[in-house]
N, C-alpha and C positions, 0 to 999 in steps of 0.2 A: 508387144508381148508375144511369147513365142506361143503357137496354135498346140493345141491339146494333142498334135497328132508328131508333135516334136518331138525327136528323142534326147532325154538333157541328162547332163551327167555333172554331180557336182564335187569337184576339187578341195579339199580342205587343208589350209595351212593348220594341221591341229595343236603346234605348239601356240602359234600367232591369238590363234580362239582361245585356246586355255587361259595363257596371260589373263588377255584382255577380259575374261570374264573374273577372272581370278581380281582383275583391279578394280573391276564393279563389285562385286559380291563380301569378297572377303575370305576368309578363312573356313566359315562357319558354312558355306552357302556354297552351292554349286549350281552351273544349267547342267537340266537333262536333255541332252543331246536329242532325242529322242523327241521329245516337249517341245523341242526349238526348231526342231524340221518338221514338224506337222505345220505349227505359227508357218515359219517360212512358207513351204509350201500354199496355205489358206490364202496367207497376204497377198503373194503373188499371183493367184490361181495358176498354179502348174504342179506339175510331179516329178522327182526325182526320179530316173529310169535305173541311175545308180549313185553312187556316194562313194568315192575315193576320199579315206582320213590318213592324214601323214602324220607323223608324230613323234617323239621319243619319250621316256620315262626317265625325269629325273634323277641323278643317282642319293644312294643315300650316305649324306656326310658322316665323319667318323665320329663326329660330336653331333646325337642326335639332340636337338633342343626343341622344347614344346611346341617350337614355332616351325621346326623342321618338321616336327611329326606330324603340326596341322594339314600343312604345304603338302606332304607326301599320301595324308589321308585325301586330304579334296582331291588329290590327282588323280590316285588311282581310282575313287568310286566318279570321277568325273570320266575317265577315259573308259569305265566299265561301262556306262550307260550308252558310249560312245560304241562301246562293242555289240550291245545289245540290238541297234538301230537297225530298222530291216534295210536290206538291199545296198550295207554299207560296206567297205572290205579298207579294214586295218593294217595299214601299212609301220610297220612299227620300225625305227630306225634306231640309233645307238648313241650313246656319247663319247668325246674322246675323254679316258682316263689321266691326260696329262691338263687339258683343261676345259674340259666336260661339256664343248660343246658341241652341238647335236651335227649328226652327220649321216649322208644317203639321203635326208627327207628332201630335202630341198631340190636336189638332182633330180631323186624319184617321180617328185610330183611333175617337177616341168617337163622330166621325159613323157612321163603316161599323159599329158595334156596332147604332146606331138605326135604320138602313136597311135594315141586312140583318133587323133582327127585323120591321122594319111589312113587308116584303116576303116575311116569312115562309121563306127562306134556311136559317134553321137553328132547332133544335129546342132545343139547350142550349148555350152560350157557357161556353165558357172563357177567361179573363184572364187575363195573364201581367206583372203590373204590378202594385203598390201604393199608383199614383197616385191620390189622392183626385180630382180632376179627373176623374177617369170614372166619379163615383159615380150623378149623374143620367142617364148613360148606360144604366148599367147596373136603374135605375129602370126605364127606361123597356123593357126587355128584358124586365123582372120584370114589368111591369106588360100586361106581353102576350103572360104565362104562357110566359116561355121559362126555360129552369134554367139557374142562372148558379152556375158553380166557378171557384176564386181557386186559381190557383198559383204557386207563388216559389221562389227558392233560399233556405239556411236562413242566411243573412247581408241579407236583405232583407224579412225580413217585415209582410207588407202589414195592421198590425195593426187598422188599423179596417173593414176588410172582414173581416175573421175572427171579426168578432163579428157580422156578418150573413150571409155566405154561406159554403159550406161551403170549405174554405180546404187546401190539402196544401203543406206544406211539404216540398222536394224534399234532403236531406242526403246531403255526403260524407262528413263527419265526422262525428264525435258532436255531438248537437243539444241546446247547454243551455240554451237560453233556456226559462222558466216559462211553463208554457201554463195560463189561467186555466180552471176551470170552465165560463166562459160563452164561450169562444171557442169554434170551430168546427175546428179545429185539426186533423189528421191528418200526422203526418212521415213521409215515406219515403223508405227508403235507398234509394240508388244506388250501382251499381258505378262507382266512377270511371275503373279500368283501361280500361272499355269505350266512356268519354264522352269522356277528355281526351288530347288532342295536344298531344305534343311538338315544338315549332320545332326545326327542325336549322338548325345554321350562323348 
């Protein structure tokens, strides 16, 4: 565990997190960003020195349907509580208009992973993503002795980082997936009462 006097900076795939809490929760329900990094931070005993969130705004279809307006409502009061979180900076990316999908975040994040480490920013990196796409990223963090920890929710496991870096799966329920010997694997509960909002109306 990195010492209290480490400076850590943590990365966030924030479409990767939205999904996946969106496949836990549902419609009705959202985590408060905010709720889930204090958790994180307590579990861990450490502190975010800062929080890089990557992201886009899904756009809105021409045929708004109840299920669109749900989808578009959790988004945005999800990604609001997301703006609210001290010491965090939103990185807001776009989609394409020909087939809407998200562009800049992905580039963004693994650039500022490599910048901030030759720049010497931060001491140990945390990821929040299972995207292989930021494996040479994260090389090159590695390769200039910065400590690098993988975290996820326990419906998104980011399984071929967790057989190289030290990896915590984050759980609100019971966690059954098989964790091999050679992974790097740690689950930790979370109180959900204390993370997830209820939409009213």
């Amino acid at each position: 565990m990195p010492a209290s006097t480490t400076k850590i900076f943590l990365f966030v795939d924030g479409s990767n997190l939205y999904a996946g809490q969106y496949e836990l929760f549902g419609p009705n329900k959202y985590l408060s960003f905010p709720n889930f990094i204090s958790q994180v931070e307590k579990k861990l005993k450490i502190k975010f020195a800062k929080i890089y969130f990557y992201a886009s705004y899904s756009p809105k279809p021409k045929r708004l349907t109840r299920k669109a307006k749900q989808y578009l409502k959790n988004e945005a009061l999800f990604y609001q509580s997301v703006r609210k979180t001290k010491n965090t900076v939103f990185f807001k990316g776009y989609r394409s208009k020909t087939s809407g999908k998200e562009k800049e975040v992905d580039v963004k994040l693994a650039v500022d992973i490599v910048d901030f480490a030759h720049r010497g920013e931060y001491d140990s990196v945390y990821l929040f993503s299972g995207n292989a796409d930021f494996t040479h990223a994260l090389k090159v963090a590695d390769n200039l002795s910065k400590r690098i920890y993988i975290i996820a929710l326990e419906n998104r496991v980011p399984h071929r980082f967790s057989f190289i870096y030290q990896t915590y799966i984050f759980s609100f329920l019971k966690f059954k997936e098989k964790i091999l010997p050679v992974q790097k694997i740690k689950v930790v509960r979370l109180n959900r009462q204390e993370i997830i909002k209820t939409i009213r109306g």
